[in-house]
C-alpha positions as CSV (number, residue, x, y, z in Angstrom):
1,X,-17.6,22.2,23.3
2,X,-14.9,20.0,22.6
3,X,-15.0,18.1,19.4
4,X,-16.2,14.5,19.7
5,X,-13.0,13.0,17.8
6,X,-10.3,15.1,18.9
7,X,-6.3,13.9,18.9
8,X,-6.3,11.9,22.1
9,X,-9.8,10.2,21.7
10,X,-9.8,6.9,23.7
11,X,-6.3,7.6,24.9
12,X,-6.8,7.9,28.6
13,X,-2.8,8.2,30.2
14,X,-0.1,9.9,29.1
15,X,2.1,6.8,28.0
16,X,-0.8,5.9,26.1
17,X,-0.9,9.2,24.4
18,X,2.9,9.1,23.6
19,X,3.1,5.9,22.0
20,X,-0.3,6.7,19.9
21,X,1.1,10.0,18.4
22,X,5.0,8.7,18.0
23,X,4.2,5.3,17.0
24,X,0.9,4.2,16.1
25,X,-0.6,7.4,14.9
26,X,2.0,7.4,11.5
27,X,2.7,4.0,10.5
28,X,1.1,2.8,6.8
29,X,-1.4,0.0,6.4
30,X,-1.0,-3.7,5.2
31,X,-4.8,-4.6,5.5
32,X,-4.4,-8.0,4.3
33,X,-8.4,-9.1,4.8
34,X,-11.2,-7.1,2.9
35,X,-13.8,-7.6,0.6
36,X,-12.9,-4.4,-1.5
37,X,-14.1,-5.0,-5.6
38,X,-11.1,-4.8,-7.7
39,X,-13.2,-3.8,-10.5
40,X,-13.6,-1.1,-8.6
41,X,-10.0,-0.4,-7.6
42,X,-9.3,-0.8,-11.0
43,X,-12.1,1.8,-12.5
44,X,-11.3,4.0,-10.3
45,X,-14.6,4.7,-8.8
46,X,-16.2,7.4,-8.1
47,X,-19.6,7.7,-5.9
48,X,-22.2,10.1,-6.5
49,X,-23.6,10.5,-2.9
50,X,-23.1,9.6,0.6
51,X,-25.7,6.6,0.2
52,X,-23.5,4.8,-2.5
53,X,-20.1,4.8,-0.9
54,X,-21.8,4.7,3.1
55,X,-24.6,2.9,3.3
56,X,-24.3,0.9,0.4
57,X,-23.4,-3.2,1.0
58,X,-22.8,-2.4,5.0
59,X,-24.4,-4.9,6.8
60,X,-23.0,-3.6,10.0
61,X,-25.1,-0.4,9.4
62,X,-28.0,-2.2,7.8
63,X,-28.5,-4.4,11.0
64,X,-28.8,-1.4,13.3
65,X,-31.2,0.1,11.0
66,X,-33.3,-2.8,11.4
67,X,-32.8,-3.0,15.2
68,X,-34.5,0.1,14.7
69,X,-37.3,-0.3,13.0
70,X,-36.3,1.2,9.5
71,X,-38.4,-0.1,6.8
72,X,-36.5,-2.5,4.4
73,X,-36.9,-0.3,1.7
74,X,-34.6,2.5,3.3
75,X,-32.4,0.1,3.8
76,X,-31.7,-2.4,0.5
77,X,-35.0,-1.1,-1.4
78,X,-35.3,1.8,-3.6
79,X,-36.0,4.7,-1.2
80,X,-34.9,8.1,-2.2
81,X,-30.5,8.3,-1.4
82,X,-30.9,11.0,0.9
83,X,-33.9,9.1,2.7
84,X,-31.9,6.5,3.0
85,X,-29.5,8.5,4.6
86,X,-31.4,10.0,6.8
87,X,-32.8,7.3,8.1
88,X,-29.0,6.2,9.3
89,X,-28.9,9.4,10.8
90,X,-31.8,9.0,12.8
91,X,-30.4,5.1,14.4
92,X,-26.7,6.9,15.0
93,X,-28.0,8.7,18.2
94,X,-29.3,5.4,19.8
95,X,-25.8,3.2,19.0
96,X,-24.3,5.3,21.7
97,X,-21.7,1.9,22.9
98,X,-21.9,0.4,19.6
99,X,-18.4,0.4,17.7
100,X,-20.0,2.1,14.6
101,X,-20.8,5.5,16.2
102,X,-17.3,5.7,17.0
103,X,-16.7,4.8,13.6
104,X,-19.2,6.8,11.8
105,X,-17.4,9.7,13.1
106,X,-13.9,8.8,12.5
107,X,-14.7,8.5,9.0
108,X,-16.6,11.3,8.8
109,X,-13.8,13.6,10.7
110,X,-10.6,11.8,8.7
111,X,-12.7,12.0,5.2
112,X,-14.7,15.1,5.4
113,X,-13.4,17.3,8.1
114,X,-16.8,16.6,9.9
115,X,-16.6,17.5,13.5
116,X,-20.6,18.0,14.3
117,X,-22.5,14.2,15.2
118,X,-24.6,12.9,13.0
119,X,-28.3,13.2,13.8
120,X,-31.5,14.2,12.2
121,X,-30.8,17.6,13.1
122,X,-27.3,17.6,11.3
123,X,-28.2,15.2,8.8
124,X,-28.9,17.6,5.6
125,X,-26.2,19.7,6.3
126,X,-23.8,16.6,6.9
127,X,-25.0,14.9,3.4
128,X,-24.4,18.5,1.6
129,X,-21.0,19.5,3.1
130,X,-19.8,15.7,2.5
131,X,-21.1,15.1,-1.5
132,X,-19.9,18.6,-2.4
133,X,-16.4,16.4,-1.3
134,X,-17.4,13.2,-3.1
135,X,-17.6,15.2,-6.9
136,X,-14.0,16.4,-6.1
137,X,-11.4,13.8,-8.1
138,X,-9.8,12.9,-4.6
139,X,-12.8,11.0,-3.5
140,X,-12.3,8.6,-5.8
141,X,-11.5,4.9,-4.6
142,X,-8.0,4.7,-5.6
143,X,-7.4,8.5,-4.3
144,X,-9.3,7.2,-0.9
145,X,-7.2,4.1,-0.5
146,X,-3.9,6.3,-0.9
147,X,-4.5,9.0,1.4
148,X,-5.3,6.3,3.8
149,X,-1.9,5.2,3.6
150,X,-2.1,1.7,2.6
151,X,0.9,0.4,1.2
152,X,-0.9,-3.3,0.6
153,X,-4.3,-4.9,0.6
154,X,-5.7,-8.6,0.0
155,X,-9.4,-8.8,-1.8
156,X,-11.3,-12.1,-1.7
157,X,-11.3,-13.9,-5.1
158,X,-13.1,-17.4,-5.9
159,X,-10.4,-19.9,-7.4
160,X,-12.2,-19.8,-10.6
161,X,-11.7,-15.9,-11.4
162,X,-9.6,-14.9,-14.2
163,X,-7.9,-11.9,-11.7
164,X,-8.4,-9.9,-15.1
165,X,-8.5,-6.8,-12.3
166,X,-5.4,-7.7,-10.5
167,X,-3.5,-8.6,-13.5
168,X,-4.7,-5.1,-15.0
169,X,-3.7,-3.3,-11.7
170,X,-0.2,-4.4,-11.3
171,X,0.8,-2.4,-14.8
172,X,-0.9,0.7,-13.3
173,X,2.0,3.1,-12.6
174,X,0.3,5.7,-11.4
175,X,-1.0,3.8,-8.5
176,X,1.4,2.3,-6.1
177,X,-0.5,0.1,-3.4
178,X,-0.1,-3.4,-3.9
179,X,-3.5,-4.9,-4.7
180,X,-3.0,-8.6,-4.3
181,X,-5.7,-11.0,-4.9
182,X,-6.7,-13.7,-2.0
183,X,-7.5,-17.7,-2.8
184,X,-11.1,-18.6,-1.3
185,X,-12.2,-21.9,-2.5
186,X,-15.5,-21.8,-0.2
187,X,-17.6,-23.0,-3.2
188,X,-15.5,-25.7,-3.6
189,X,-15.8,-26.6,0.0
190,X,-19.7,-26.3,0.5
191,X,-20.7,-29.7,-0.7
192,X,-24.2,-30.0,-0.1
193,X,-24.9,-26.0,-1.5
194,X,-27.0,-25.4,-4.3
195,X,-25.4,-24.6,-7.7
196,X,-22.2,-27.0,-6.1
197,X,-22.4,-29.2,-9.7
198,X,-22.8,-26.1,-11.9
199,X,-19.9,-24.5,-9.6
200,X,-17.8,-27.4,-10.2
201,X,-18.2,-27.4,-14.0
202,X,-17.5,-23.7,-14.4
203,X,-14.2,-24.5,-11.8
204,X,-13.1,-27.6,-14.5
205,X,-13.3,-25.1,-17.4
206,X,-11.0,-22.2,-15.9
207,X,-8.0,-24.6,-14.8
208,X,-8.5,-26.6,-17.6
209,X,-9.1,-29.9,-17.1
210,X,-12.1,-32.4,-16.3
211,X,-13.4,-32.8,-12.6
212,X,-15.0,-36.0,-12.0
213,X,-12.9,-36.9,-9.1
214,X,-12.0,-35.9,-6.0
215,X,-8.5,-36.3,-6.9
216,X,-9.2,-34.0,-9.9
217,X,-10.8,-31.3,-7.9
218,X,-8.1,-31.2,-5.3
219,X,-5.3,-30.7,-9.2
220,X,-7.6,-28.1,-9.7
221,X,-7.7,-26.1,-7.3
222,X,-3.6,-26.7,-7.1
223,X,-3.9,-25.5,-10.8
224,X,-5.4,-22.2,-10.0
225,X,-3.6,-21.2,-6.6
226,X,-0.8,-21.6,-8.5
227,X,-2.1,-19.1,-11.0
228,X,-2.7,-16.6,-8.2
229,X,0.4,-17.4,-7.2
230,X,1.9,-15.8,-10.2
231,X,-0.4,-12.8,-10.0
232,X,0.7,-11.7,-6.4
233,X,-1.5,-13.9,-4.2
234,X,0.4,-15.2,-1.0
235,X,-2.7,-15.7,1.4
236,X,-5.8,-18.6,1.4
237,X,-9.1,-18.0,3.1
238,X,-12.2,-20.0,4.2
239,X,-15.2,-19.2,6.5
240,X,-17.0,-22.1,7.8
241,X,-19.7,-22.5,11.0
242,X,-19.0,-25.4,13.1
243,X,-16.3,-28.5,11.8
244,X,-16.0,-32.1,12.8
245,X,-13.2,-33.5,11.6
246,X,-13.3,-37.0,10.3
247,X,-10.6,-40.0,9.8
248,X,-13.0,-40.9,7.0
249,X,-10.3,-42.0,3.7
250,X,-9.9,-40.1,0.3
251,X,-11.9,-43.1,-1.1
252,X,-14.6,-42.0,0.8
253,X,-14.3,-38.2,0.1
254,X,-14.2,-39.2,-3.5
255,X,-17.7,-41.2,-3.2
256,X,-19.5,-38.2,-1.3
257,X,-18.3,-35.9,-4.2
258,X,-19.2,-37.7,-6.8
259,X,-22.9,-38.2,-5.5
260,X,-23.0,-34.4,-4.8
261,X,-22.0,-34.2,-8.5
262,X,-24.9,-36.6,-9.4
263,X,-27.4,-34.7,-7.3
264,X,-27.7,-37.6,-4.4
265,X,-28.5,-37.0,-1.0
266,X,-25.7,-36.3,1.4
267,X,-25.3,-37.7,5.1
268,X,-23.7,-35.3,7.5
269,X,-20.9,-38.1,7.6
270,X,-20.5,-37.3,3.8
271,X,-20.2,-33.8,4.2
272,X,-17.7,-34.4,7.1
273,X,-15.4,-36.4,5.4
274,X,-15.7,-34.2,2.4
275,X,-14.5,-31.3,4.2
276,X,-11.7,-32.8,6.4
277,X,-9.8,-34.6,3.2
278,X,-10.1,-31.0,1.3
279,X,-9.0,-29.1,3.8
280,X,-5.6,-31.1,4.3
281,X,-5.2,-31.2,0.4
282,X,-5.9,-27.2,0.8
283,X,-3.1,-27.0,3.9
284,X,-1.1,-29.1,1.4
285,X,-0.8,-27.2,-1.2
286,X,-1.1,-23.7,0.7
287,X,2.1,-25.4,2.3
288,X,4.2,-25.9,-0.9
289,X,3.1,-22.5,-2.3
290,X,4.4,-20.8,0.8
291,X,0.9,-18.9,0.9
292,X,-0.7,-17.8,4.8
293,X,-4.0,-19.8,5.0
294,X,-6.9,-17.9,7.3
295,X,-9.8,-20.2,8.5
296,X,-12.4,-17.8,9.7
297,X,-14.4,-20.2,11.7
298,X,-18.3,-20.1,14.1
299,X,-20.8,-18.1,12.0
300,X,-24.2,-19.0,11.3
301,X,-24.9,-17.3,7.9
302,X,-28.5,-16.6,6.2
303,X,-30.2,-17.3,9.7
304,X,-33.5,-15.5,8.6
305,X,-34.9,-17.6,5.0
306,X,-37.4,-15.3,4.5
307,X,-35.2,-12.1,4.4
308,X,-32.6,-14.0,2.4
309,X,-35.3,-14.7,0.1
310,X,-36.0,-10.9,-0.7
311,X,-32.3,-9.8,-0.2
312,X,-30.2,-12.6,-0.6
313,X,-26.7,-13.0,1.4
314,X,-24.2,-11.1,3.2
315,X,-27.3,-8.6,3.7
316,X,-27.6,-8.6,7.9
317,X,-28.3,-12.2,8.6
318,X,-25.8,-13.9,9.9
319,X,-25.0,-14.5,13.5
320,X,-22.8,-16.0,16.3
321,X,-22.7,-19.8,16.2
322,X,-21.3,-21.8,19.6
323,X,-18.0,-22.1,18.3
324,X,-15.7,-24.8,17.1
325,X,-14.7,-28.1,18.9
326,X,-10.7,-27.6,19.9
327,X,-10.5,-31.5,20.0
328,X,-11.5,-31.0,16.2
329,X,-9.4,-28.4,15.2
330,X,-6.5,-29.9,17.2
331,X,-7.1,-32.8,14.9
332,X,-7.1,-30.6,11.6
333,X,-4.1,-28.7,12.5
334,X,-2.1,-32.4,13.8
335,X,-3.1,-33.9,10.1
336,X,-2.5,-31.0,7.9
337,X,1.0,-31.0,10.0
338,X,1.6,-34.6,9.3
339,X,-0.2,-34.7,5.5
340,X,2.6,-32.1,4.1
341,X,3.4,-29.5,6.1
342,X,1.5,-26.7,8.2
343,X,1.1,-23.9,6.3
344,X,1.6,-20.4,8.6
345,X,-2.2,-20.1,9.8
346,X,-4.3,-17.0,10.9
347,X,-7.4,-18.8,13.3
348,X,-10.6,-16.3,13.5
349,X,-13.7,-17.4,15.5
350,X,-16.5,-15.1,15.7
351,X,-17.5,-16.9,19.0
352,X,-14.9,-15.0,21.5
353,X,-14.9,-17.7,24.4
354,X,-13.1,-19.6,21.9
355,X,-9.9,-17.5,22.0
356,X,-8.3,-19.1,24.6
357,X,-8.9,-22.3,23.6
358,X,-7.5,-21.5,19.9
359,X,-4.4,-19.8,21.1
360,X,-3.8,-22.8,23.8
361,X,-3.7,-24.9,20.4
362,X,-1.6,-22.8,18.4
363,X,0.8,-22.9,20.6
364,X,1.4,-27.1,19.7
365,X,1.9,-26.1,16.7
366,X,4.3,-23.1,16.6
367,X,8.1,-23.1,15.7
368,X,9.6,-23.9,12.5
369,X,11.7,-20.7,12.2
370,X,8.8,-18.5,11.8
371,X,8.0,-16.1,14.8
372,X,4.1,-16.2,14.9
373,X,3.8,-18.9,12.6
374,X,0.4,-19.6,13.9
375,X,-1.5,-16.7,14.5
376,X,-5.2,-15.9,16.9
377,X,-7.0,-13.8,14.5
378,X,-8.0,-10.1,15.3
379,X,-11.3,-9.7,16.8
380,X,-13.3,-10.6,14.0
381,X,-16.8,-9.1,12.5
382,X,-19.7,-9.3,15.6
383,X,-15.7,-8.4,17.9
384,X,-14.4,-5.6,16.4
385,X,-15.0,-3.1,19.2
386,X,-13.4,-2.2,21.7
387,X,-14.8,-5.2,24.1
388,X,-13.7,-8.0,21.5
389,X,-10.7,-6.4,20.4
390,X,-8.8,-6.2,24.3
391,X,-10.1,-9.7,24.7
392,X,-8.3,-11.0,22.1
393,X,-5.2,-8.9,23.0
394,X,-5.4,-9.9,26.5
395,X,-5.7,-13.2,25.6
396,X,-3.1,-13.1,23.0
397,X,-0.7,-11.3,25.6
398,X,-1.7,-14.7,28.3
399,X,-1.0,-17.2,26.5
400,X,1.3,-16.3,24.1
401,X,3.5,-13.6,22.3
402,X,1.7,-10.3,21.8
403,X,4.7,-8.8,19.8
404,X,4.2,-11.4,17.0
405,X,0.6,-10.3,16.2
406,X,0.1,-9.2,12.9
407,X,-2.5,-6.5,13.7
408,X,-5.1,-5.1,12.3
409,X,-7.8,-5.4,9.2
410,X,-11.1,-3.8,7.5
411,X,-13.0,-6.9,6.7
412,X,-15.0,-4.4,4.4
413,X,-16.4,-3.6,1.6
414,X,-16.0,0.0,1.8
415,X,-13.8,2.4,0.8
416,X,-14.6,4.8,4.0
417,X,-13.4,1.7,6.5
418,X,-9.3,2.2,7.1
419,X,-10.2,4.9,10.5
420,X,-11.0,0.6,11.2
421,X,-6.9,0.8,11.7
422,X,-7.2,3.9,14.1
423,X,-9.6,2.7,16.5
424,X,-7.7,-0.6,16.4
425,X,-4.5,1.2,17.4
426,X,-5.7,3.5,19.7
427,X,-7.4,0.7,21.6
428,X,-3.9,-0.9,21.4
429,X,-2.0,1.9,22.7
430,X,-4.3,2.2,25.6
431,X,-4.1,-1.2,26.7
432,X,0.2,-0.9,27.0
433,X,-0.3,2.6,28.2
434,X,-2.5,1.2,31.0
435,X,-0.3,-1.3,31.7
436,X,3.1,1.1,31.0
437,X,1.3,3.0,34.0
438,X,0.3,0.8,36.4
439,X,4.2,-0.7,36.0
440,X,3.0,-4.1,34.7
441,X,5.5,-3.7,31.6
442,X,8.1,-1.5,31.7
443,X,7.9,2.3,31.3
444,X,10.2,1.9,28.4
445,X,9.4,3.9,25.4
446,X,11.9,2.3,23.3
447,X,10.7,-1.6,23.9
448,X,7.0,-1.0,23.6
449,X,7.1,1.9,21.0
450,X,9.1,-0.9,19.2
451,X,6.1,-3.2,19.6
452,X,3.3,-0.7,18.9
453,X,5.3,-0.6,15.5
454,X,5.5,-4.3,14.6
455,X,1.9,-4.8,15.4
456,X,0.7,-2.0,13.4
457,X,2.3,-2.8,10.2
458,X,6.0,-4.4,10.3
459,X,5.0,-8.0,11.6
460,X,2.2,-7.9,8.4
461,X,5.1,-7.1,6.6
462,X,7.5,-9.8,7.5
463,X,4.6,-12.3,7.7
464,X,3.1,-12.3,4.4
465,X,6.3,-12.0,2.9
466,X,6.8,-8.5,1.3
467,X,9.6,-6.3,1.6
468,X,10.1,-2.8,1.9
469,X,10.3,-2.5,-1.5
470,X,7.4,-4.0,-2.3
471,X,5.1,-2.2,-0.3
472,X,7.4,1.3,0.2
């Protein structure tokens, strides 16, 4: 029988085959989104089972467990590793369309040399073969992210963080991917959250001055990008649910700060004015520090309270919210442009039917001697199969310039997650092949091999502003 993953899974034509293997298959990795720990880059990590480096802080995998009726406690409770395991072994067989049975078994064929599909049946002899790997010093994070071929990658790092890790990371000679930090001032942005005064106060003590204002917090946060700056940072991030954008005045964002600081009650008008003044400050000084900002924009996080109470967040509960308003962002993007300068922008929503409607806006605000300067995210989170990811490709390809896109990411926490890049690539080189083949583009190796390249890695490259040296 023929091996599940073999060299021309999900390549269906022969075009699509060729410019897999000559130009997709090879290229390095910029994965400029992931929630990697540098502690752990840093450390050098090594895991002592399957469970640990698997299972462990995968949502994805922990939401299909549930979907299956696994108990909570093989899941994020204290249940035996191997039960735990076990337990994934026994949902794999029912995600049959799911992204992460193809991915399961990418990682475990590109890691382990695993060719057999994970089931109850295979499960012990899977977990053996694969931790007798795991105690071998080439398993350990650093050794994974190398022999994954990235030449870069971007963590997520609160504005108040020392970057003790990243600072530590860039004397390491013996490890040559860049590990650059990313600025995510979500705390700062989340008015009415709890622990927003106490987040405040600790955020005034690492740049070093007093934040009673709003004018204070925006210095602030100016303070520390510019800190990150000068540790390797040259990308912004912020995840939000739904926006309105509001002509409200910095007087007024000033007065709903200062009450949040005081512990008074906010109006949603508060909270709107809040965010719109902060994030054209943020665009502002994103702008002048020539860093990428990424808005990652229509999830509803922590949707079940009494599972966040036992687990807490980024466990599982978070869903797909009806997507943002494009007369809103419109707005947004025209005053950030107007304010200081638009900064070159990634634009994620997690609701797909919104893609469209975010590229048609982009393109108002394109130009400026950067090709791609605005960007439609890649299929993001609840759209990162193979569904999600055409959609946004087609629609990227509709309505605007396909050969700009900057590719792929892991948006992960794991180590095991860069086969992400694979099935990203393959689905890519299907999609031309198909079209190669049906003589919608050209049958011209040359032109779209060209392409396949740029959007694997080279357009990362150029757009975040490395060279070859940097990341070679």
């Amino acid at each position: 029988m023929k091996a599940f993953i073999h060299d021309d899974f999900m390549l269906n034509t022969d075009t699509a085959k060729q410019l897999y293997h000559e130009h997709a298959e090879d290229m390095p990795i910029f994965d400029y989104h992931c929630h990697l720990s540098p502690s752990e880059i840093l450390e050098d990590k090594s895991f002592s089972n399957m469970t640990e480096i698997w299972l462990g802080g995968d949502h994805y995998k922990w939401r299909l467990m549930r979907a299956n009726g696994v108990e909570e406690q093989y899941i994020t409770g204290d249940a035996d590793p191997y039960d735990k395991f076990l337990k994934w072994a026994e949902t794999l067989p029912r995600a049959l369309g799911n992204p992460l049975y193809h991915w399961t078994h990418l990682e475990l064929k590109r890691y382990f040399g695993v060719d057999e599909l994970l089931s109850p049946r295979t499960a012990r002899k899977i977990w053996e073969a694969c931790n007798e790997k795991l105690a071998q010093k080439d398993y350990s994070a650093r050794s994974l992210i190398r022999g994954s071929n990235v030449r870069a990658l971007c963590t997520t790092d609160d504005p108040a963080d020392d970057l003790h890790c990243h600072i530590e990371l860039k004397k390491a000679k013996d490890f040559p991917v860049k590990v650059l930090p990313t600025f995510r001032p979500e705390a700062a942005f989340n008015l009415a959250a709890k622990g927003f005064a106490a987040y405040i106060s600790q955020l005034s003590r690492t740049a070093g001055i007093t934040i009673t204002s709003f004018d204070e917090l925006v210095e602030a946060l100016r303070i520390r990008a510019q800190f990150f700056k000068s540790v390797g940072c040259r990308i912004s991030d912020i995840s939000f649910g739904s926006f309105a954008f509001s002509e409200g005045t910095a007087e007024d964002a000033d007065k709903a700060f200062k009450k949040a600081l005081a512990g008074g009650g906010l109006s949603q008008a508060d909270i709107d004015i809040y965010r719109t003044r902060l994030l054209v400050a943020l665009g502002n000084i994103y702008a002048s520090l020539d860093f990428v900002m990424q808005v990652h924009m229509g999830v509803i996080r922590n949707s079940n309270e009494r599972m966040f109470g036992l687990v807490g967040p980024d466990t599982g509960f978070d869903a797909i919210g009806d997507g943002i308003s494009a007369d809103d962002l419109a707005k947004l993007l025209n005053a950030m442009d107007k304010a200081g300068g638009l900064p070159r922008t990634i634009l994620y929503c997690l609701n797909e039917q919104d893609n469209a409607k975010i590229a048609s806006i982009m393109g108002c605000f394109q130009g400026g001697g950067m090709p791609g300067k605005l960007q439609l995210g890649a299929a993001w989170w609840f759209n990162d199969h193979k569904d999600g990811m055409l959609n946004q490709l087609k629609t990227l390809g509709n309505l605007g310039l396909l050969g700009n896109f900057v590719g792929m990411l892991t948006d992960s926490r794991s180590f095991l997650s860069y086969p992400r890049h694979e099935y990203f690539r393959r689905i890519l080189c299907d999609l031309i092949g198909e079209w190669a083949e049906k003589g919608e583009v050209p049958q011209d190796e040359e032109l779209l091999g060209s392409m396949i390249e740029d959007i694997c890695y080279n357009n990362a490259v150029r757009y975040f502003g490395m060279n070859d040296k940097e990341v070679s």
